[in-house]
C-alpha positions as CSV (number, residue, x, y, z in Angstrom):
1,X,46.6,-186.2,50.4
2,X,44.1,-188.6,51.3
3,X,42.5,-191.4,49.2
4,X,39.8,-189.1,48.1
5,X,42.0,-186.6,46.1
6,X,44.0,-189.4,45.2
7,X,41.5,-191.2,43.3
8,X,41.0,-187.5,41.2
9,X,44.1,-187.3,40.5
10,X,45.3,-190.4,38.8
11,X,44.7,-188.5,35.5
12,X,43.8,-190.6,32.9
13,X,42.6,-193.7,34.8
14,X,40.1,-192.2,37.1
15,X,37.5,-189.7,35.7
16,X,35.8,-189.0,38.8
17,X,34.1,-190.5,41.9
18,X,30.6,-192.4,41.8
19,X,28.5,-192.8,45.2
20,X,25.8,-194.9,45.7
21,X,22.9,-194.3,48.8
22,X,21.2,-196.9,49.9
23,X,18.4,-194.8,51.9
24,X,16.5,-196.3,55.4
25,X,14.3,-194.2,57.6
26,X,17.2,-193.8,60.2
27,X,20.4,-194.3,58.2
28,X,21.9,-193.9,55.2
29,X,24.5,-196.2,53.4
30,X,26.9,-194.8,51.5
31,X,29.3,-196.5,48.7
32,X,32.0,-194.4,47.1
33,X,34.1,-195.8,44.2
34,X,36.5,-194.6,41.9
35,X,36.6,-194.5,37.5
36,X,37.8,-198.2,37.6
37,X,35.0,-199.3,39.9
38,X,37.4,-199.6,43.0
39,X,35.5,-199.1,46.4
40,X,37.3,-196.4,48.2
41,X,34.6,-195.9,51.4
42,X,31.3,-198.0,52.0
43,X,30.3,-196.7,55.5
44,X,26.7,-196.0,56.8
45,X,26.1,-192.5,58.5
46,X,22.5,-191.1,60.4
47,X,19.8,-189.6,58.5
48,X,20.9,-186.0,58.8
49,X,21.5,-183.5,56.5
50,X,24.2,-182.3,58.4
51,X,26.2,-185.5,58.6
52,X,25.4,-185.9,54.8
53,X,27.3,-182.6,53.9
54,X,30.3,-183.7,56.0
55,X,30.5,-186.5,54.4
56,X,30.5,-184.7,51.0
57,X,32.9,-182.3,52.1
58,X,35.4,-185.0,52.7
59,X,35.0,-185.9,49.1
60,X,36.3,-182.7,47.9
61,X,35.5,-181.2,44.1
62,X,31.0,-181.7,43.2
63,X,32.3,-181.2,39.4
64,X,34.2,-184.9,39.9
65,X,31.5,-186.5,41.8
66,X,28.1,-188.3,40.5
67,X,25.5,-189.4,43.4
68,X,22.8,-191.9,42.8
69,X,19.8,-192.6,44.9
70,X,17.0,-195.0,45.3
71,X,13.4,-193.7,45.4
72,X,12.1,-194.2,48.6
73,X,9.5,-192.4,51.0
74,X,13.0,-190.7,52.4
75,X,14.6,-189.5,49.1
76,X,13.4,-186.1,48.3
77,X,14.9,-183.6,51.2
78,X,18.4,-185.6,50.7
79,X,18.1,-185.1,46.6
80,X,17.1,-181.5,47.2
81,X,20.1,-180.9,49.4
82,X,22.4,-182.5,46.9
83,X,21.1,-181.2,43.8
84,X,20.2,-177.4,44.7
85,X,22.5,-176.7,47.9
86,X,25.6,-178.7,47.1
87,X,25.4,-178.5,43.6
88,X,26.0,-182.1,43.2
89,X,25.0,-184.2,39.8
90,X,22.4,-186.7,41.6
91,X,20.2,-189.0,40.0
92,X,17.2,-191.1,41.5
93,X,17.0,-194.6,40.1
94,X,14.1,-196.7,40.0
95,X,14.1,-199.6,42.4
96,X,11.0,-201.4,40.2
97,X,14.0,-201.1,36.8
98,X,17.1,-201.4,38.5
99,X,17.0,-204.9,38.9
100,X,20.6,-205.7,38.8
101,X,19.6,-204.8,43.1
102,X,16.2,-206.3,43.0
103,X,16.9,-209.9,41.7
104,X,20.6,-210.1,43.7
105,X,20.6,-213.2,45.8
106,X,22.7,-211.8,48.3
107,X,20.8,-208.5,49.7
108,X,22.7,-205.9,52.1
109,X,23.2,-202.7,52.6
110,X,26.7,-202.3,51.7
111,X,26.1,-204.5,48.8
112,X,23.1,-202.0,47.6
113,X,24.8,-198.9,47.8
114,X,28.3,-200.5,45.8
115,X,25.9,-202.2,43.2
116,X,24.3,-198.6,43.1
117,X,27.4,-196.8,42.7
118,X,28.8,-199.6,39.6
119,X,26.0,-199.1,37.7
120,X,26.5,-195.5,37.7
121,X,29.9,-195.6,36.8
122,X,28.6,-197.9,33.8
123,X,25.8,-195.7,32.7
124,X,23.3,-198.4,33.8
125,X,20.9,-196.4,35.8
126,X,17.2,-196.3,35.2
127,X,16.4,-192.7,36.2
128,X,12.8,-191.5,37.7
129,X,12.0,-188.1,36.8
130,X,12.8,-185.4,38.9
131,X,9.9,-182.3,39.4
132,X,10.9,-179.1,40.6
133,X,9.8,-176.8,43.3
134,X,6.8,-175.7,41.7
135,X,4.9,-179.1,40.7
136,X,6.5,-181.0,43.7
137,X,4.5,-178.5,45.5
138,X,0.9,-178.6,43.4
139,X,1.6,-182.2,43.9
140,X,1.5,-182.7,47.4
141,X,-1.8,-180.1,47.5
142,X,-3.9,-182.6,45.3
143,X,-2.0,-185.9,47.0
144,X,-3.8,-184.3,50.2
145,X,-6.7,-184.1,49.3
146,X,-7.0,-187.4,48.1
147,X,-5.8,-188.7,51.4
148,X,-9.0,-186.7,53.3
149,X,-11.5,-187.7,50.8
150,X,-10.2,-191.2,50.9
151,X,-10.4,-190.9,54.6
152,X,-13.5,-189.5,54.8
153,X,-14.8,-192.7,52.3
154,X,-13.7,-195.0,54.7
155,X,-15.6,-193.8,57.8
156,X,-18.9,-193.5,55.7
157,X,-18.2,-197.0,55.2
158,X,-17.6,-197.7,58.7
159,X,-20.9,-196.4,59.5
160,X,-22.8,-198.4,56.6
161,X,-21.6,-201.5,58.2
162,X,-23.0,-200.5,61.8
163,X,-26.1,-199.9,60.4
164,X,-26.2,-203.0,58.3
165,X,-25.4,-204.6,61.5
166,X,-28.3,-203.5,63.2
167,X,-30.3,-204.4,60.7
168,X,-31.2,-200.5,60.1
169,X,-32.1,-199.4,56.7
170,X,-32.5,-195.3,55.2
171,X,-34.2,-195.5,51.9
172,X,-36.2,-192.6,51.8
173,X,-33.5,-189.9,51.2
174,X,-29.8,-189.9,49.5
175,X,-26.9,-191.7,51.5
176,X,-25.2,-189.1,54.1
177,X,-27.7,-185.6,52.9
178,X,-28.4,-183.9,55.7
179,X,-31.9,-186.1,56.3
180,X,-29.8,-188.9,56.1
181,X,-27.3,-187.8,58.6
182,X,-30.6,-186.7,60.8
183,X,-31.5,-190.0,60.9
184,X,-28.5,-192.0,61.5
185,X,-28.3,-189.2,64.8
186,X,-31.8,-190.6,66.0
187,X,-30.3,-194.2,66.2
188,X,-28.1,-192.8,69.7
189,X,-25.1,-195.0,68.7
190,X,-21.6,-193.8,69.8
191,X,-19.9,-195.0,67.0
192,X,-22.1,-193.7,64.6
193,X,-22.1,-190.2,66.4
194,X,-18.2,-190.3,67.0
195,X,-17.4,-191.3,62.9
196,X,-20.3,-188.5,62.2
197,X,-18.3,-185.7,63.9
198,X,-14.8,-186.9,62.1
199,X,-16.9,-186.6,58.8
200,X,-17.7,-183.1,59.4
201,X,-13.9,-181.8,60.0
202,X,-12.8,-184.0,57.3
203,X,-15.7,-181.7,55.3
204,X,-14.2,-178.4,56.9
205,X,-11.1,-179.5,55.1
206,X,-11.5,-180.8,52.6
207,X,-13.1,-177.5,51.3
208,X,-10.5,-175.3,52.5
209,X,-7.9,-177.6,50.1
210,X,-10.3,-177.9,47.2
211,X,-10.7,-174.2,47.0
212,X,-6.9,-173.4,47.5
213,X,-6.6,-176.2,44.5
214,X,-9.3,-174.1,42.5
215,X,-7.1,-170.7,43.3
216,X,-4.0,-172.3,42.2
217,X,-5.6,-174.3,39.2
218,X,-7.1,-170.7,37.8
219,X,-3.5,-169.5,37.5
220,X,-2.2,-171.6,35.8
221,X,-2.2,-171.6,31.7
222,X,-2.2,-175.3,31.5
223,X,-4.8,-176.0,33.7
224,X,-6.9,-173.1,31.9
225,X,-6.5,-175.2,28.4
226,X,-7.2,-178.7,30.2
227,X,-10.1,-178.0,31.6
228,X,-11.1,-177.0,28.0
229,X,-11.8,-181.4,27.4
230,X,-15.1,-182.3,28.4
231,X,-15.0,-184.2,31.7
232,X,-11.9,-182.5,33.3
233,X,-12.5,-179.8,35.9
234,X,-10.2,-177.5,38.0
235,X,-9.2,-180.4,40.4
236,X,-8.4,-182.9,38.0
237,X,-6.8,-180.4,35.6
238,X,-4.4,-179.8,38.4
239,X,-3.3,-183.1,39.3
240,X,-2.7,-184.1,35.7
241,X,-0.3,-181.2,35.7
242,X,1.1,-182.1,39.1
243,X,1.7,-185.5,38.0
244,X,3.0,-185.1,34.2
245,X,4.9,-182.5,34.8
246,X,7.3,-181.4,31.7
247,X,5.1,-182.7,28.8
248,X,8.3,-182.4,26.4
249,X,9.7,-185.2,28.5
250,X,7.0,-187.6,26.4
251,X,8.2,-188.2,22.7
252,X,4.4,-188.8,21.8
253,X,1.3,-189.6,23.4
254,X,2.2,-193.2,23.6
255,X,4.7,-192.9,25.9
256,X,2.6,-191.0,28.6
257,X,-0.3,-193.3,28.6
258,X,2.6,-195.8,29.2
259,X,4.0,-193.8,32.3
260,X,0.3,-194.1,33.3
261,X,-0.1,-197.8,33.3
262,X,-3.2,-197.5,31.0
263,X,-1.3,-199.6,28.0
264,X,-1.7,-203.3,27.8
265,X,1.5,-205.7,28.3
266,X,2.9,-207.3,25.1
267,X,4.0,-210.7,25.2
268,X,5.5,-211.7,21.5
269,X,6.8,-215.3,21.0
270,X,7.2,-217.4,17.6
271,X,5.7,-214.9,15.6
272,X,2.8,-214.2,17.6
273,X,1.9,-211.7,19.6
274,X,-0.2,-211.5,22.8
275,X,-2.0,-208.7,24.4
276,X,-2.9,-208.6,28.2
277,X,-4.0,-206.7,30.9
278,X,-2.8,-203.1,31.5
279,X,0.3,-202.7,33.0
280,X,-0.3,-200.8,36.0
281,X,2.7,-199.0,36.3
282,X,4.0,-195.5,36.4
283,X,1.6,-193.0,38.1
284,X,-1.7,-194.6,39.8
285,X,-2.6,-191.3,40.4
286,X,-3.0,-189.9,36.8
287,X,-4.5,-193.4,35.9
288,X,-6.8,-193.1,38.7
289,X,-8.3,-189.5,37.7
290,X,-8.2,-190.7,33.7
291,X,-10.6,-193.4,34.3
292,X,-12.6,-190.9,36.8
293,X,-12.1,-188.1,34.1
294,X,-13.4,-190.2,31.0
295,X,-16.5,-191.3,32.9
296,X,-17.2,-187.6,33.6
297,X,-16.4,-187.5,29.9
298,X,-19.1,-190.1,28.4
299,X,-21.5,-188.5,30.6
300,X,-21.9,-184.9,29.6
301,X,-20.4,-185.4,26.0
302,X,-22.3,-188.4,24.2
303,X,-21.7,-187.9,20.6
304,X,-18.1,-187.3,21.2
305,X,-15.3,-189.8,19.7
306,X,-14.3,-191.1,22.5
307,X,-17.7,-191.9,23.8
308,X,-18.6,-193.9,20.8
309,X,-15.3,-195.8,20.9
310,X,-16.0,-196.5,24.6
311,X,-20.0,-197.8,23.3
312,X,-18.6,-200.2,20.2
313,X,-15.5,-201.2,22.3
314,X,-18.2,-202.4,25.3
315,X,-20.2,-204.7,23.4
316,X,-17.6,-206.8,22.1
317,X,-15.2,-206.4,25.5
318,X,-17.1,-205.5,28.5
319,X,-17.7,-202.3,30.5
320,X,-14.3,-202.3,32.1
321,X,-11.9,-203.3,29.5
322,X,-13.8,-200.2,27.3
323,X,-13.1,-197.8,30.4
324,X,-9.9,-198.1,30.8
325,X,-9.0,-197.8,26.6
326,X,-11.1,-194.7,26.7
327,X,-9.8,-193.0,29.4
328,X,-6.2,-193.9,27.3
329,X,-7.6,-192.3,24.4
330,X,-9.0,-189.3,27.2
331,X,-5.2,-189.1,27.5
332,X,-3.7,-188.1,24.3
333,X,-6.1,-185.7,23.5
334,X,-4.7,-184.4,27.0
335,X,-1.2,-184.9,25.8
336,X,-2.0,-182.3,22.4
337,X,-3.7,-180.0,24.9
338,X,-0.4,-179.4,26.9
339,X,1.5,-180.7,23.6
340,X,0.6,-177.7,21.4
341,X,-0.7,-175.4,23.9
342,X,-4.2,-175.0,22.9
343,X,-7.9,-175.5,24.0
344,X,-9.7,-178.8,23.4
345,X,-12.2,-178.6,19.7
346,X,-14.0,-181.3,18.1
């Protein structure tokens, strides 16, 4: 018998095992302890999924073991093998609330994955939500495309600043239409001509993903019903889906605009209260497309509630501060959309 099934069979003391990963690019380490918080392995194994299943096996029974993770840029292959293949309870904590790890003066790896493990065992974990298969997937589609577009942004930048360099200005046409682009081929710079032809495959693609985004987004009910709110299209529809997920996981309205960072921080002391800048945290992407959405929003739908919130909210606060609590308010009339399942009305 070996400590492993020893610790599961101390009947009433021990009540399972707990492990704690602390994830790296290369390694992985890996804290296991007992019901009464004893450490009975802390070793550090490759990246593999193969070594990660022999080390599970050694542990024996998945119904007596809990796993907890960090969320990292390495997290979601491992969790998938745990979770789907092995059958393992896993949770992924997050590293911004779990700062029993953040704040420790004394930082290693060992010390991480035990610390990990402990608060597990305590019920102490802050846990990040999980997708599955389905949005994990829409959600990498729309995350690509804003890489190429962002990509894209920065070489038409690029090119603005050659020109501004060379003292060359294009007024007479729209920036990068095809006169534009005509123009900027006449100047016979390298650079120019080299960050022109990037721009045109970063086109080639970015259409192929936008209209595989516009397939996907048609299919879906949700999507159908959110682009139903003035100001939302196909795109955006689908990467508020990708990024909410399970609306049922929100107990109101409040809480999502929370998980998108688009509530202001309270600070209350002696009785008074104080109201700052937003919090920023959560999901920058569904932030992001909100404030992108609501402008869209203002535009083709000026009578609408929120527009007019957005107009008296201006004058007394300033364009951005007005921006920002309209596309919050953009954002529970998208939670009752998904809420209740119905199209958008006045």
């Amino acid at each position: 018998m070996n400590k492993f099934s020893k610790a599961k069979s101390d009947g009433n003391v021990c009540t399972g095992m707990f492990v704690g990963m602390d994830l790296h690019k290369n390694y992985l380490q890996l804290a296991v302890l007992d019901g009464k918080g004893k450490v009975l392995k802390n070793s550090r194994i490759h990246n593999d999924l193969s070594k990660v299943g022999r080390f599970f096996d050694r542990i024996g029974n998945s119904s007596d073991v809990k796993v907890v993770m960090e969320s990292s840029c390495v997290w979601y292959n491992i969790y998938e093998y745990l979770s789907e293949e092995r059958q393992l309870d896993v949770s992924l904590s997050n590293p911004f609330k779990t700062r029993a790890i953040a704040s420790a003066k004394i930082k290693t790896d060992k010390l991480d994955a035990v610390k990990l493990a402990d608060l597990l065992r305590g019920g102490y974990i802050a846990k990040c939500y999980v997708p599955d298969r389905k949005i994990m997937d829409l959600r990498q589609l729309v995350r690509h495309r804003i890489v190429l577009v962002r990509m894209r942004t920065k070489l038409k930048n690029k090119i603005h600043g050659i020109t501004l360099m060379q003292g060359v200005r294009i007024t007479d046409t729209s920036a990068f239409s095809n006169n534009y682009v005509q123009k900027l081929k006449q100047l016979n710079d390298y650079r120019i001509d080299a960050y022109l032809r990037l721009i045109d495959s970063l086109d080639s693609e970015i259409k192929k993903v936008s209209k595989e985004i516009q397939s996907r987004a048609e299919k879906e009910d949700v999507t159908k019903l959110l682009v139903t709110i003035p100001g939302i299209g196909y795109y955006s529809a689908l990467l508020i889906l990708s990024e909410i997920g399970d609306i049922s996981r929100f107990p109101d309205s409040y809480h999502l605009c929370s998980y998108a960072g688009l509530v202001p921080t309270t600070h209350s002391s002696g009785g008074i209260t104080y109201h700052g800048a937003i919090t920023k945290t959560g999901s920058k992407h569904l932030r992001w497309i909100m404030i992108e959405c609501v402008y869209t929003h203002m535009r083709i739908s000026k009578n609408s509630n929120i527009t007019r919130f957005y107009t008296r909210l201006a004058k007394r606060k300033g364009n951005s501060k007005a921006v920002v609590a309209a596309a919050s308010k953009l954002l529970k009339v998208v939670y009752w959309v998904m809420k209740e399942k119905r199209e958008y009305h006045v």
